[in-house]
C-alpha positions in Angstrom: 0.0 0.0 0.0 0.8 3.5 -1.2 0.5 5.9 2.2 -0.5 9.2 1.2 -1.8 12.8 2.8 -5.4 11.7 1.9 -5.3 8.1 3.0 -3.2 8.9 6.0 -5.8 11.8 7.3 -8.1 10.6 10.4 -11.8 11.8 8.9 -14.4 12.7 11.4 -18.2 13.0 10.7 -19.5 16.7 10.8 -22.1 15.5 13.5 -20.9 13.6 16.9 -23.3 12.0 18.9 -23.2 12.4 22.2 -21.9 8.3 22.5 -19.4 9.6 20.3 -18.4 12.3 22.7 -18.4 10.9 25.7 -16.2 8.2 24.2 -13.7 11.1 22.8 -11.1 10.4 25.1 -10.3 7.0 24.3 -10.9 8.1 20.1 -7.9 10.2 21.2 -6.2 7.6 22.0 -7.2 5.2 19.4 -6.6 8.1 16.9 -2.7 8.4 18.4 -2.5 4.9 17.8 -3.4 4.4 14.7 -1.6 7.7 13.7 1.5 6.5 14.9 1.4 3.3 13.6 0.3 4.8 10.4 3.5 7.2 10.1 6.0 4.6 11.4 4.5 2.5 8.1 4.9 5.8 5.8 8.6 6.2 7.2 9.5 3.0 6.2 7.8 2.9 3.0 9.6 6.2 2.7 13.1 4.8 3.9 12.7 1.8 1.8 12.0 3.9 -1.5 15.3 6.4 0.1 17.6 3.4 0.2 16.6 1.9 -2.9 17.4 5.3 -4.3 20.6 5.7 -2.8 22.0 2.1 -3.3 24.9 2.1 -5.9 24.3 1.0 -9.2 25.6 -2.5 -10.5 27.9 -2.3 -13.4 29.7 -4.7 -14.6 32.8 -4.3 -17.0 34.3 -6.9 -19.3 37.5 -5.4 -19.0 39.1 -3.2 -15.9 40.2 0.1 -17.5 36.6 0.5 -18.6 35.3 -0.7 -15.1 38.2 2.4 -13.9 35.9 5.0 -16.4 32.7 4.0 -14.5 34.6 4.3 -11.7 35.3 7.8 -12.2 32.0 8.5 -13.8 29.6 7.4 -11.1 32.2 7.9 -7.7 30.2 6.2 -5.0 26.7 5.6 -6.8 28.0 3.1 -8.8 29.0 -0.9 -7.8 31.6 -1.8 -10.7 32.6 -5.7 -11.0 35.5 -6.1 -13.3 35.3 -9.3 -15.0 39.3 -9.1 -16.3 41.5 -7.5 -14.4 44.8 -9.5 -13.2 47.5 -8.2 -15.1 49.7 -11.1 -14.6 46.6 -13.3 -17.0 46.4 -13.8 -20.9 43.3 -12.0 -21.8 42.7 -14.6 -24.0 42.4 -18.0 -22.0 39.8 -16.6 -20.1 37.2 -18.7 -19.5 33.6 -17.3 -17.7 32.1 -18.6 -14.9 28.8 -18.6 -12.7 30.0 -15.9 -10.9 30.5 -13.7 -13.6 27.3 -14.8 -14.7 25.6 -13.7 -11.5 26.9 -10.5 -11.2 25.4 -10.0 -15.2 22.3 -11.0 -14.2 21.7 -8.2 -11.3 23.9 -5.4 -13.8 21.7 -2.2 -14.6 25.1 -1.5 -16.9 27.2 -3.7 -19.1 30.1 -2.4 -20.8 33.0 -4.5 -22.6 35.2 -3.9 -25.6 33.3 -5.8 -28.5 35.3 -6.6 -31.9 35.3 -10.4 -31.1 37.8 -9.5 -28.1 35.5 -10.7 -25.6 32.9 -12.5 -27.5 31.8 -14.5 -24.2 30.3 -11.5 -23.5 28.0 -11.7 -25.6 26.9 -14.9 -25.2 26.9 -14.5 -21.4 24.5 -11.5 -22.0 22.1 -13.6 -24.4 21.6 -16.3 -21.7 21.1 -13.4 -18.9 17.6 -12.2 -18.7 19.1 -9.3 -16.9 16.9 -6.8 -14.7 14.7 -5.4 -18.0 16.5 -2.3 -17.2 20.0 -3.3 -18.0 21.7 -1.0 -20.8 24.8 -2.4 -22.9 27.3 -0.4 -23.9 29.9 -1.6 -26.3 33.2 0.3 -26.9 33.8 -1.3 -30.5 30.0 0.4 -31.6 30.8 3.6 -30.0 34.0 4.2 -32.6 32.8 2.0 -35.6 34.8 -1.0 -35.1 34.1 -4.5 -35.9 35.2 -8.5 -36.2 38.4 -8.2 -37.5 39.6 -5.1 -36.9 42.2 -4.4 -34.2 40.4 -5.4 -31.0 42.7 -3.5 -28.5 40.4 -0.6 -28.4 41.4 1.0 -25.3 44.8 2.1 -26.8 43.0 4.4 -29.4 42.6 8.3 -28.0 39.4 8.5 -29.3 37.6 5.5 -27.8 37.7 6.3 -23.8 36.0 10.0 -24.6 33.3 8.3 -26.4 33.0 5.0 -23.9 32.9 7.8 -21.2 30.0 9.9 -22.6 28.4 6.6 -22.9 28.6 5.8 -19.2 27.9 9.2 -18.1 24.5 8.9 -20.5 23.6 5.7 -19.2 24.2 6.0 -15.3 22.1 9.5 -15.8 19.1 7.5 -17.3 19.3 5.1 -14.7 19.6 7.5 -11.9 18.5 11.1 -12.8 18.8 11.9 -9.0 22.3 12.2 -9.3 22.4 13.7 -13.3 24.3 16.2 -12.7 27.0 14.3 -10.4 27.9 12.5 -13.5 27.5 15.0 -16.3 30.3 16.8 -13.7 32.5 13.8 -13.6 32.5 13.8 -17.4 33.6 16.8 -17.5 36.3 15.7 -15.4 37.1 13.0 -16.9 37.9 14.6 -20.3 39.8 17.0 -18.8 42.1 14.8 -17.2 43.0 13.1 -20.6 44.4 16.4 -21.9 48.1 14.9 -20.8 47.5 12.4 -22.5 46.8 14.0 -25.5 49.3 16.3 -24.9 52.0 13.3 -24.7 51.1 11.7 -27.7 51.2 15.1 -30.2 54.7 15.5 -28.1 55.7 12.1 -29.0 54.3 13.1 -32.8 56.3 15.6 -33.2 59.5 14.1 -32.2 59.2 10.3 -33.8 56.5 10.3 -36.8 57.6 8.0 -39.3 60.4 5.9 -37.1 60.5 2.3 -37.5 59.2 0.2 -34.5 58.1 -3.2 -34.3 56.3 -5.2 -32.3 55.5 -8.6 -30.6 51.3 -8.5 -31.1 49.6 -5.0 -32.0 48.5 -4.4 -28.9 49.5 -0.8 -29.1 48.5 -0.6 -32.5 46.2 2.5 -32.3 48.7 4.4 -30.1 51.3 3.8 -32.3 49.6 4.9 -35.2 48.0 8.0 -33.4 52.0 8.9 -32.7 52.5 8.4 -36.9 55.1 5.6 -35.7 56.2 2.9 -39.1 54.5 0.2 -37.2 56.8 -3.1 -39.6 56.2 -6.7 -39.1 52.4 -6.4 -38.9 51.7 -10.4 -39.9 54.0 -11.9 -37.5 52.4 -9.6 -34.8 48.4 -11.1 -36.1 50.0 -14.7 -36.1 50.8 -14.0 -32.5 47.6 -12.6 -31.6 45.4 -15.1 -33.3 47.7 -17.9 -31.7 48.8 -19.2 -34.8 52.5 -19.8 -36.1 54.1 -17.4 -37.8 55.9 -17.8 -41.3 59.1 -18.8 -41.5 59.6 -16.0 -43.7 58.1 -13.3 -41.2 60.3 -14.7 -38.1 63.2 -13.9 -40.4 62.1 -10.2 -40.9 61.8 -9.9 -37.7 64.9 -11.0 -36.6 66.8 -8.9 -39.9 65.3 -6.0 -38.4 66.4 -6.4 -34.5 69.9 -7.6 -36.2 70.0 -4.6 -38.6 68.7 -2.2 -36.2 66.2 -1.3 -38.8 63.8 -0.7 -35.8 63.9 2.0 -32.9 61.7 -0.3 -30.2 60.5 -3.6 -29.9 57.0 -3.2 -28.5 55.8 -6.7 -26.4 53.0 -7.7 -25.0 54.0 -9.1 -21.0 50.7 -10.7 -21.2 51.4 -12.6 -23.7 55.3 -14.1 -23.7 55.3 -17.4 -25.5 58.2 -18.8 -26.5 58.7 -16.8 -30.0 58.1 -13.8 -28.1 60.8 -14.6 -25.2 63.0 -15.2 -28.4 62.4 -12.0 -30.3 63.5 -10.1 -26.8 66.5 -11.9 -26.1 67.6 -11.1 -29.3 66.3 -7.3 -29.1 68.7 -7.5 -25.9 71.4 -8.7 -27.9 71.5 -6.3 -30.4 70.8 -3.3 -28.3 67.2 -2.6 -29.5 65.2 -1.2 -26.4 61.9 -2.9 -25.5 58.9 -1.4 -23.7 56.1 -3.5 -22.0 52.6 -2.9 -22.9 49.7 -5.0 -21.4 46.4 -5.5 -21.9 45.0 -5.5 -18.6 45.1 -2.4 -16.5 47.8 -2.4 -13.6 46.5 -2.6 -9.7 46.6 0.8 -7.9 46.6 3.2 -11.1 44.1 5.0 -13.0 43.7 4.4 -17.0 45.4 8.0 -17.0 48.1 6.9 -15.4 48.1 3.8 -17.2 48.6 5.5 -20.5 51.1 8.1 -19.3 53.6 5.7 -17.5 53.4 3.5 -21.1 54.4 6.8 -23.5 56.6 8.1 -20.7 58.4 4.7 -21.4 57.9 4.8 -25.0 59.7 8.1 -25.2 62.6 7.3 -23.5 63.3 4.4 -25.2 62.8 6.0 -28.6 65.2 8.7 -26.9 67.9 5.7 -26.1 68.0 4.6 -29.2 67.8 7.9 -31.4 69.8 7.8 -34.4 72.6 10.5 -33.1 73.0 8.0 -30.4 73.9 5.2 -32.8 
């Protein structure tokens, strides 16, 4: 029942009898009574509807850096469960489980990269009937990506801006109370990527068009976003798709460590099989600097400060090895 002002309100007739007067006393009391036992009910009806409006939201993100943006979009109204985040774990042996079912099953928002990176996401979310409420927002629609495209997303400038609008859009339709909370955090959000804008036109400027290469194009987008000469691109796909590589394409790779024809070997420290572990101890050998990129967010760091401590190392090892250095 819906307690209200009119079906709260104690109604007396506009004639008393005199039974009714002599026996006003205890309608005093009984009135008392049944007033306070009618406003403790509307105070918890009210308190229940307060708490329901003031629990946190359940989100749940495929991947951590994009569980980090709802983080920073929805501060304490929002409960983020991030399916993959131990940096120390391939990405891509992950296998779901009940749990993470559960916790899609109760999620008001789903977010997750899309671009067959995490296709179990999909099929997790087909076989969840969800709340009815539950809004799905998928990074690789946001910035017109598909199947077969570069998956690693979250290494592009332009898709954490648009993921982030996203978020702010959806936690706003599913609690308007707090609207302007979120459209604030936004605001903040976007602002604090300027660095990292900032880093990559500085990097721009200094290296567009050096040679790098790399182990798996994990960093693809960054790179090219820098205007790096990304070589070796079908070795790096062989790796990704967990396939061998031509015998022809480990040689090119190795001609270009050898011949220092490359500024950088770029490696995934997700992902170091025993080709990989190769190409670095040769890279080591002939004096080619390596940076470590990974595909899970680190423990105890934003995705700001995920990004900048990655260029910060990409710089100075494009510094080492610059060609007056040679």
């Amino acid at each position: 029942m819906t307690f209200t002002a009119a079906n709260c309100a104690l109604r007396q007739p506009a004639r008393r009898s005199a039974r009714l007067v002599r026996f006003a006393p205890a309608f005093a009391r009984a009135a008392a009574t049944l007033a306070l036992a009618l406003g403790t009910a509307f105070g918890g009806a009210q308190a229940a509807l307060a708490a329901q409006a003031s629990a946190a939201i359940p989100v749940v993100a495929a991947e951590n850096f994009y569980g980090d943006v709802v983080k920073q979009i929805g501060g304490n109204f929002v409960d983020v469960t991030s399916i993959l985040s131990n940096p120390d774990q391939d990405p891509h042996l992950f296998e779901a489980s009940p749990k993470t079912a559960r916790a899609l099953q109760h999620a008001r928002v789903v977010v997750y990269n899309g671009a067959d990176y995490d296709p179990w996401m999909s099929k997790l979310l087909g076989a969840s009937k969800g709340n009815g409420t539950r809004t799905t927002i998928v990074a690789a629609d946001l910035v017109g990506k598909k199947a077969g495209d570069n998956p690693h997303l979250w290494y592009d400038p332009k898709t954490m801006p648009a993921v982030a609008r996203a978020v702010s859009a959806a936690l706003g339709a599913a609690d308007p109370a707090h609207k302007s909370v979120y459209d604030a955090n936004l605001a903040a959000f976007l602002k604090s990527l300027e660095p990292v804008d900032a880093k990559v036109a500085s990097l721009r400027a200094r290296y567009q068009g050096q040679p790098v290469t790399a182990t798996e194009p994990v960093f693809g987008y960054m790179s090219d976003a820098i205007g790096l000469d990304m070589r070796n691109l079908r070795f790096q796909l062989a790796a990704m798709n967990d396939t061998e590589a031509s015998a022809s394409d480990i040689a090119a790779f190795e001609g270009d460590l050898r011949g220092h024809k490359v500024r950088v070997l770029i490696y995934n420290s997700q992902a170091t099989e025993a080709l990989t572990r190769r190409m670095l101890a040769l890279a080591k050998q002939s004096k080619v600097p390596s940076v470590s990129v990974t595909e899970t967010q680190p423990a105890g760091v934003n995705f700001q400060q995920w990004m900048l401590a990655q260029l910060d190392a990409l710089d100075k090892a494009l510094a080492l090895n610059a060609p007056s250095a040679n």
